[in-house]
GULUMKOL-83789 format. One line per field, with one value per residue (C-alpha): residue number from 1; residue in one letter; x, y, z. Coordinates in nm, 3 decimals. Example, Ala and Ser with C-alpha at 12.3 -4.5 7.8 and 13.67 -1.06 7.14 Angstrom:
REM residues 2
resi = 1/2
resn = a/s
px = 1.230/1.367
py = -0.450/-0.106
pz = 0.780/0.714
END
This chain:
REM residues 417
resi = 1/2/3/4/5/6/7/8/9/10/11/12/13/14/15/16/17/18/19/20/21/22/23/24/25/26/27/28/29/30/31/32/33/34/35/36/37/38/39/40/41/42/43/44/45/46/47/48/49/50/51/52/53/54/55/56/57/58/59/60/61/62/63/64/65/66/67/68/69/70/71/72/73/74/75/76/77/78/79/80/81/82/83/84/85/86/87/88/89/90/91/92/93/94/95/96/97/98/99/100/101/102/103/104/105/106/107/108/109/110/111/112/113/114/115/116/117/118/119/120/121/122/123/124/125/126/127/128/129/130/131/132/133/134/135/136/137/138/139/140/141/142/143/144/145/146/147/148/149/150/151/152/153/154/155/156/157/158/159/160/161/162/163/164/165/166/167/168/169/170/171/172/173/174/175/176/177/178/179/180/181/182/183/184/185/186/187/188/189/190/191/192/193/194/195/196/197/198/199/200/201/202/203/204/205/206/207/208/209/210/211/212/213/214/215/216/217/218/219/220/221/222/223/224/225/226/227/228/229/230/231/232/233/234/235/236/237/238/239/240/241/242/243/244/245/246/247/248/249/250/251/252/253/254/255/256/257/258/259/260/261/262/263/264/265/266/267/268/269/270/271/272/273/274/275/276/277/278/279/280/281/282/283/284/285/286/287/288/289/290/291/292/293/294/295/296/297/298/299/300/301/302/303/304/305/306/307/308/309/310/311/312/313/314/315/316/317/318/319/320/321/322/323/324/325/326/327/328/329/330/331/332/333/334/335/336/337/338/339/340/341/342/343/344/345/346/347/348/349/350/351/352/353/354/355/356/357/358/359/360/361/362/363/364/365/366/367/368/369/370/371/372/373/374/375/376/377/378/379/380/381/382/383/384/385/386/387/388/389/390/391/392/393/394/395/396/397/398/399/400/401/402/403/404/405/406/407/408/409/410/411/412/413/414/415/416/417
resn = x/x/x/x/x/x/x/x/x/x/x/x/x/x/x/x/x/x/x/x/x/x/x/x/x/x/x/x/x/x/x/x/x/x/x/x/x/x/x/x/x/x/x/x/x/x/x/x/x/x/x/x/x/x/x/x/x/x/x/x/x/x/x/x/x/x/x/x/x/x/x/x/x/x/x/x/x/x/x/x/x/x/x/x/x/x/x/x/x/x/x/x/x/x/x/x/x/x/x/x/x/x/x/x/x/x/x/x/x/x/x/x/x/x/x/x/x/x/x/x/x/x/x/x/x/x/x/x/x/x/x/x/x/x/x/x/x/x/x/x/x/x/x/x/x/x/x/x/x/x/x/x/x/x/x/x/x/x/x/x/x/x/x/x/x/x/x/x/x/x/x/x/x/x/x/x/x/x/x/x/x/x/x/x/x/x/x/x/x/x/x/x/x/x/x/x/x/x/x/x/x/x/x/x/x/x/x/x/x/x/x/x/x/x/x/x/x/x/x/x/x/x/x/x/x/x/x/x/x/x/x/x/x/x/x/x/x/x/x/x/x/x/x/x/x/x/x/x/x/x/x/x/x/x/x/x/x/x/x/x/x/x/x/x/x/x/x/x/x/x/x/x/x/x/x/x/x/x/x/x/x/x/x/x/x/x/x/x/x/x/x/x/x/x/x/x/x/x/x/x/x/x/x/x/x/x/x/x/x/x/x/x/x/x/x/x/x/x/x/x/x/x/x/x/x/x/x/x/x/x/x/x/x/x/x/x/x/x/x/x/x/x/x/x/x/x/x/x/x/x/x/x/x/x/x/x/x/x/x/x/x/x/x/x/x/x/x/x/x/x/x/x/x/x/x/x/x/x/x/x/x/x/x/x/x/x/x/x/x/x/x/x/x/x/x/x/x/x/x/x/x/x/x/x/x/x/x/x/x/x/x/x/x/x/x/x/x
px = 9.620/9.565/9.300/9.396/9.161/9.171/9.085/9.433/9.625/9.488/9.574/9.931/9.969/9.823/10.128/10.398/10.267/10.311/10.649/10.736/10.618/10.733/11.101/11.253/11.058/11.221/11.262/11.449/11.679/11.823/12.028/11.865/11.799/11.459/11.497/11.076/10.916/10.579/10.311/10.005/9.727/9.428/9.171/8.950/8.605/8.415/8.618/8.617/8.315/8.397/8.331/8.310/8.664/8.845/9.174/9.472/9.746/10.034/10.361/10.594/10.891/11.219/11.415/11.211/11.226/10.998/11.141/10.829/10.455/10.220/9.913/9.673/9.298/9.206/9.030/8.714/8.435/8.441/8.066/8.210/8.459/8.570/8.664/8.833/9.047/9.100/9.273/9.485/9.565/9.657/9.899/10.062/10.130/10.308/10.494/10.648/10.680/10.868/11.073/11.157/11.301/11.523/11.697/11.750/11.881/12.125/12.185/11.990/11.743/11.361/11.168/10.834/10.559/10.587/10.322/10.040/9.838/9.493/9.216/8.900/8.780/8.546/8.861/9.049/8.797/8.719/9.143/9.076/8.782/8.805/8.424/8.345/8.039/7.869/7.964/8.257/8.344/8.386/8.726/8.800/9.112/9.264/9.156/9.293/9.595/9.606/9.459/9.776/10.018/9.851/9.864/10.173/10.333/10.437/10.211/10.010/9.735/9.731/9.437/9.547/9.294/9.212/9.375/9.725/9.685/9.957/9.845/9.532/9.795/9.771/9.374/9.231/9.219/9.302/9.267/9.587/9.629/9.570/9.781/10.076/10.035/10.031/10.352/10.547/10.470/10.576/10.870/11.041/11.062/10.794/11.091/11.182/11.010/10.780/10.663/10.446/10.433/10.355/10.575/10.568/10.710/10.968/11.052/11.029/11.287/11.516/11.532/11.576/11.767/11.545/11.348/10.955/10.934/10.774/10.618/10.669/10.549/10.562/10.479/10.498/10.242/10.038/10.104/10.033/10.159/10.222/10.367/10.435/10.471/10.719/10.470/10.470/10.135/10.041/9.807/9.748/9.649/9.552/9.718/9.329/9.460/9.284/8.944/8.945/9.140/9.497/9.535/9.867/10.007/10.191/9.892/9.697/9.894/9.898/9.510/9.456/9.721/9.510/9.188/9.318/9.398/9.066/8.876/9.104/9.005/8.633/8.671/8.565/8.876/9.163/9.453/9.703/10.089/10.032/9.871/10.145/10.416/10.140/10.088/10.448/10.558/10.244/10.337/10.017/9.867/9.541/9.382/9.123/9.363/9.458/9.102/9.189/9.496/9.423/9.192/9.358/9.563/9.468/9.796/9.852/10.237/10.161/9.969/10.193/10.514/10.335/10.420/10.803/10.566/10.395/10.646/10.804/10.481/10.489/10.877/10.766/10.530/10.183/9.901/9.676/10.044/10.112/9.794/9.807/10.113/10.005/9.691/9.931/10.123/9.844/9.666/10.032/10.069/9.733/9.803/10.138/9.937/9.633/9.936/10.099/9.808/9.665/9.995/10.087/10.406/10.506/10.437/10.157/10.363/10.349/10.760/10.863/11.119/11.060/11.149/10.935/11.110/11.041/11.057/10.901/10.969/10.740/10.916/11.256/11.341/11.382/11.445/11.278/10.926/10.991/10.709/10.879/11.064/10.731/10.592/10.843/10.789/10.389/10.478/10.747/10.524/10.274/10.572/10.907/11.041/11.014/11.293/11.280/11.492/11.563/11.720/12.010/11.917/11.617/11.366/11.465/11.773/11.459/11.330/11.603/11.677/11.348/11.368/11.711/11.534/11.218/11.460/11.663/11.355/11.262/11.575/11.555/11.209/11.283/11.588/11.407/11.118
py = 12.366/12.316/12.082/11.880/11.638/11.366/11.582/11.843/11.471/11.414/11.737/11.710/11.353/11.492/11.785/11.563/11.374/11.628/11.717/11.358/11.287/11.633/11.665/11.749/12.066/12.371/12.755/12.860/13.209/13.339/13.664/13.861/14.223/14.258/14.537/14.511/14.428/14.205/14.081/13.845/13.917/13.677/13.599/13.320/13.475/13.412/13.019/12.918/12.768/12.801/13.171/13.297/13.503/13.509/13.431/13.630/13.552/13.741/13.618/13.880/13.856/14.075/14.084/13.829/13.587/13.455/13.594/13.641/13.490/13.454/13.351/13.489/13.476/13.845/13.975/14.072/13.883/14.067/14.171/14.145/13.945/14.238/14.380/14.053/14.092/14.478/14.397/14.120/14.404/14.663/14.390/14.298/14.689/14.676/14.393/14.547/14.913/14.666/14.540/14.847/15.023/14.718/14.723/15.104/15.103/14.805/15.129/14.869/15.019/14.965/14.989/15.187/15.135/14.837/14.533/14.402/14.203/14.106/13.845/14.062/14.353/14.484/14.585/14.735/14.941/15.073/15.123/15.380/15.499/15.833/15.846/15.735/15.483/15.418/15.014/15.119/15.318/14.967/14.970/15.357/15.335/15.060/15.254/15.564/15.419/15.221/15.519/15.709/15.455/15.486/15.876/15.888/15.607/15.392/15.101/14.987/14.735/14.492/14.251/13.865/13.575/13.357/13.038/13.246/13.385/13.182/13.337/13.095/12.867/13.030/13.077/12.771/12.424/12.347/12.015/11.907/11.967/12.383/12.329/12.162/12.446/12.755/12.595/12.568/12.929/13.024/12.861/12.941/13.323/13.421/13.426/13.069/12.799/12.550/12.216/12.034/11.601/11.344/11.198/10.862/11.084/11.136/10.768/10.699/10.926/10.801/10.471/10.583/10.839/11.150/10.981/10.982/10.659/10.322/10.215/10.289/10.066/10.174/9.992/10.135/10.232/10.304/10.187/10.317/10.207/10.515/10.545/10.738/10.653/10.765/11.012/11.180/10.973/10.963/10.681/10.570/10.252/10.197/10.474/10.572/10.432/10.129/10.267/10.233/9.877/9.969/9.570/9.575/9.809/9.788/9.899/9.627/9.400/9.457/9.512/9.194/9.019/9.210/9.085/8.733/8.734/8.866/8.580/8.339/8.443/8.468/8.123/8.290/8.194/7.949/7.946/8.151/8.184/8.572/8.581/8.504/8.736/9.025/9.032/8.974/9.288/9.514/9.400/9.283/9.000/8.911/8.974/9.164/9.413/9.441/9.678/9.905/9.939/9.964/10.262/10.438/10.581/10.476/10.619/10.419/10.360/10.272/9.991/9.935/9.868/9.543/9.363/9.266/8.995/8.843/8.793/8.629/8.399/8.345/8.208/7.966/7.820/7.999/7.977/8.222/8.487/8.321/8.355/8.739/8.785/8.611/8.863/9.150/9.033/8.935/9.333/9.505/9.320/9.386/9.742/9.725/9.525/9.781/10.089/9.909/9.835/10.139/10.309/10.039/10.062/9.689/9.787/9.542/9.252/9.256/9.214/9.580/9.703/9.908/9.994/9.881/10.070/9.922/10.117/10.105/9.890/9.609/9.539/9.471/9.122/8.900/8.588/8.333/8.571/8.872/9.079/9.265/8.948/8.748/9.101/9.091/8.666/8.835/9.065/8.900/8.595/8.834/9.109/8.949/9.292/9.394/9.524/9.560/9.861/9.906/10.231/10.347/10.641/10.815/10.916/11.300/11.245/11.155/11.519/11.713/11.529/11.606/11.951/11.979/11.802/12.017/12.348/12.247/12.184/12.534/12.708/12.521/12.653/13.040/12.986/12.959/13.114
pz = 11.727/12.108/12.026/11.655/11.550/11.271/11.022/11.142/11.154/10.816/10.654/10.817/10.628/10.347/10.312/10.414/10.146/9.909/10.042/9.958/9.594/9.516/9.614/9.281/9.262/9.337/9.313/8.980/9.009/8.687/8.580/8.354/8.191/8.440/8.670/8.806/9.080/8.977/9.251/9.177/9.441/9.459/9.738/9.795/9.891/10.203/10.156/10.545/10.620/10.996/10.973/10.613/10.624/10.316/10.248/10.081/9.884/9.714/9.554/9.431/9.186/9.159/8.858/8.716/9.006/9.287/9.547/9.870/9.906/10.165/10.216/10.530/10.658/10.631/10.987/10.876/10.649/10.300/10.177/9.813/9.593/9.502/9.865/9.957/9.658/9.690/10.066/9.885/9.665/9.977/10.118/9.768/9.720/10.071/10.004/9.666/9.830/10.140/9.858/9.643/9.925/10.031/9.681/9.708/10.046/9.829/9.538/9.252/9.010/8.988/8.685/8.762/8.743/8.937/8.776/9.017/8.853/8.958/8.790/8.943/8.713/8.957/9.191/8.921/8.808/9.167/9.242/8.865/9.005/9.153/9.289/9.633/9.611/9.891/9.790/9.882/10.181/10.398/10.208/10.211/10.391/10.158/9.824/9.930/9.987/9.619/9.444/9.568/9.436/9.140/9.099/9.173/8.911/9.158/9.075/8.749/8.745/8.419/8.408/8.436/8.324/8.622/8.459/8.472/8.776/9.028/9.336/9.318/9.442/9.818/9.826/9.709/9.624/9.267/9.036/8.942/8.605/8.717/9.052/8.838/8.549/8.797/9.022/8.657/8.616/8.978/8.971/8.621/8.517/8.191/7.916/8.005/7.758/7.906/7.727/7.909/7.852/8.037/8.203/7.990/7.732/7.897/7.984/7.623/7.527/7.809/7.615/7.255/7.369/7.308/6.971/6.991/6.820/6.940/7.290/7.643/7.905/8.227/8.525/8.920/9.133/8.845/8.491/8.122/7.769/7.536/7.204/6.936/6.550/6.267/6.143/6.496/6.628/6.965/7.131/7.492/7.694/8.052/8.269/8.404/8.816/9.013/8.984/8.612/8.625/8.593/8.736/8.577/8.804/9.133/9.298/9.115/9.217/9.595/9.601/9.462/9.672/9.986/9.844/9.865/10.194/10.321/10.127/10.241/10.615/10.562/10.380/10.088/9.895/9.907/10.177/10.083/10.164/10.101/10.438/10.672/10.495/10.399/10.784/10.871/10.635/10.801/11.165/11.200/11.397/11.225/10.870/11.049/11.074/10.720/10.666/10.890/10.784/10.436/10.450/10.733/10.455/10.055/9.903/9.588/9.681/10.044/9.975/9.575/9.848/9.900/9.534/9.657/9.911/9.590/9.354/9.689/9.704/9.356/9.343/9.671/9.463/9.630/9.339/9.429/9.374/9.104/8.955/9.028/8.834/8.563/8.535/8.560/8.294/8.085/8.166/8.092/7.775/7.592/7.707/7.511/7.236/7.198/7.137/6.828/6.690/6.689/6.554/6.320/6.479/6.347/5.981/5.765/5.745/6.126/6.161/6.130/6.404/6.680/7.026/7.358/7.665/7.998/8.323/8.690/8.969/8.856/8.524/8.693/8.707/9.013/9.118/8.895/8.809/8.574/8.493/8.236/8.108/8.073/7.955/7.632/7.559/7.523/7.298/7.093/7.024/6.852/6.707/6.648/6.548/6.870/7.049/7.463/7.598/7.978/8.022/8.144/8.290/8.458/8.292/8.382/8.132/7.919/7.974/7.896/7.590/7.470/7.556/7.355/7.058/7.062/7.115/6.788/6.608/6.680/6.585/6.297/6.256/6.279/6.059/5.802/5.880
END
């Protein structure tokens, strides 16, 4: 770091970003009847493309619990996937020998063999292996020292499939959906339950109060109608992000209020009152600015924060603002439209009851425009049966509703199974 670049300013912004959108996560330490010590090793082969090193990663877990991880460029460029994971595997058998002899220098039992697990067959096979292959002598030192721990009971190695295996975590870069899935796993100990929704679920059930029944529109940075019907089924509008036309959404919104302004100044579009308060919120002295600021940093809630200034235009009378709302409106709507229909949810004399929940930052009312009021007036005209709900509390209280609900349901279940 004595010479960062954009790219190390970048990748700084990009963890604090992390840090920010991901402040309710947390480590999760339970008593229980576990008395092992468990590691996951992994290692991302040859992955720097400055010099072809791999990288190494280990978490281990006592009594059930995450408890130490690491993750560390190993000194020498591996020839083999299978040697960069066997020296993940030499440091993950240090850090649980490092471990077992802390808790009996503290008089508490270990169950042996202690568990590391491993997602590459090829190094499990050579750690069983008692033949020295030519393939192999580059790692002779670390083998030795695994096919002891072995022999002598202090270590076993199950196989894990790559899509369980958490230490990916600390090697790689992972889509989301396998980032999010692995950090669940990490975090809660294997005997906990785990039910997976998204996360409009959960604002459903924080207006019915943990029912799956009716629609959910929510509208913040991003926005998505979901619903569910009596029968228990499930259909989705809009929630795809800007690049798919989520125009509905807080980001929407801004974008389109940004777009404005540029016309305006290339005389493209109409004047526009959005252009002295967009550049009086940025601290900016000139629309020129406003594209360099808008793709120094393309964070949909950086540039979402912007919507407060257009529903301010839009309540001073500015057209072009008003005229974006009224497309927002018009996109969140249909959204809330296409759901019902698709799940019959108002029954076939079109006036059947049923909930519409409302949550995000856009739907709350202001002044003299409300999105989520003018939202409802959409609806109603088409369903007179339905019934808005703001909630009372967060969508988490949502969550653990649900989970209650889907945890009776299974009791329930092997009752009488």
């Amino acid at each position: 770091m004595h010479s960062p670049y954009e790219e190390h300013l970048e990748a700084a912004y990009r963890i604090l970003r992390y840090l920010k959108n991901s402040l309710e996560k947390g480590l999760f330490f339970e008593k229980n009847e576990q008395r092992g010590i468990e590691t996951y090793t992994d290692a991302d082969w040859a992955g720097s493309t400055l010099d072809r090193r791999s990288t190494s990663g280990y978490y281990t877990f006592v009594w059930g619990n995450l408890v130490t991880w690491r993750s560390k460029k190993q000194n020498e460029v591996a020839r083999s996937s299978a040697e960069a994971e066997y020296r993940s595997m030499a440091q993950g058998i240090c850090e649980m020998i490092w471990l077992k002899r802390i808790l009996e220098e503290l008089r508490r039992p270990v169950i042996m063999p202690m568990k590391l697990y491993c997602d590459n067959k090829a190094a499990i096979n050579i750690a069983h292996n008692p033949v020295q292959h030519d393939r192999t002598k580059h790692v002779e030192i670390d083998r030795h020292f695994i096919k002891e721990k072995i022999e002598a009971g202090a270590i076993c190695m199950p196989f894990v499939p790559t899509s369980q295996q958490v230490a990916d975590v600390l090697t790689k870069g992972l889509f989301r959906p396998n980032f999010e899935f692995l950090i669940s796993k990490e975090m809660f100990p294997s005997h906990v339950k785990i039910y997976v929704q998204n996360d409009a679920v959960a604002a459903l059930a924080s207006g019915t109060l943990g029912k799956l029944h009716g629609c959910v529109l929510v509208a913040g940075t991003g926005c998505i109608a979901l619903g569910f019907s009596e029968d228990g089924k499930e259909a989705r509008a809009a929630g795809g992000g800007p690049i798919l036309g989520d125009w509905g959404s807080g980001y929407g919104i801004a974008a389109q209020a940004l777009t404005a302004v540029i016309r305006a100044y290339d005389g493209r579009g109409s004047p526009t009152m959005l252009t002295s308060r967009i550049l009086k919120a940025l601290g900016l002295s000139s629309p020129e600015e406003i594209i360099g600021w808008t793709y120094t940093d393309q964070s949909w809630a950086r540039i979402a924060a912007l919507v407060p200034e257009v529903v301010s235009c839009a309540e001073d009378g500015d057209q072009i603002a008003h005229e974006i709302l009224v497309d927002a409106v018009n996109e969140l709507a249909i959204a809330v439209k296409a759901v019902i229909e698709r799940l019959c949810l108002c029954g076939e004399d079109r006036s059947g009851s049923f909930p519409v929940v409302m949550v995000g930052g856009v739907l709350e009312s202001n002044k003299s425009w409300d999105i989520g009021k003018e939202v409802i007036k959409y609806i109603q005209k088409l369903y007179p049966g339905a019934h808005p709900i703001r909630p009372k509390v967060e969508p988490a209280i949502g969550a653990a509703l649900l989970a209650c609900n889907f945890l009776m349901k299974e009791s329930q279940r092997n009752k009488h199974g």
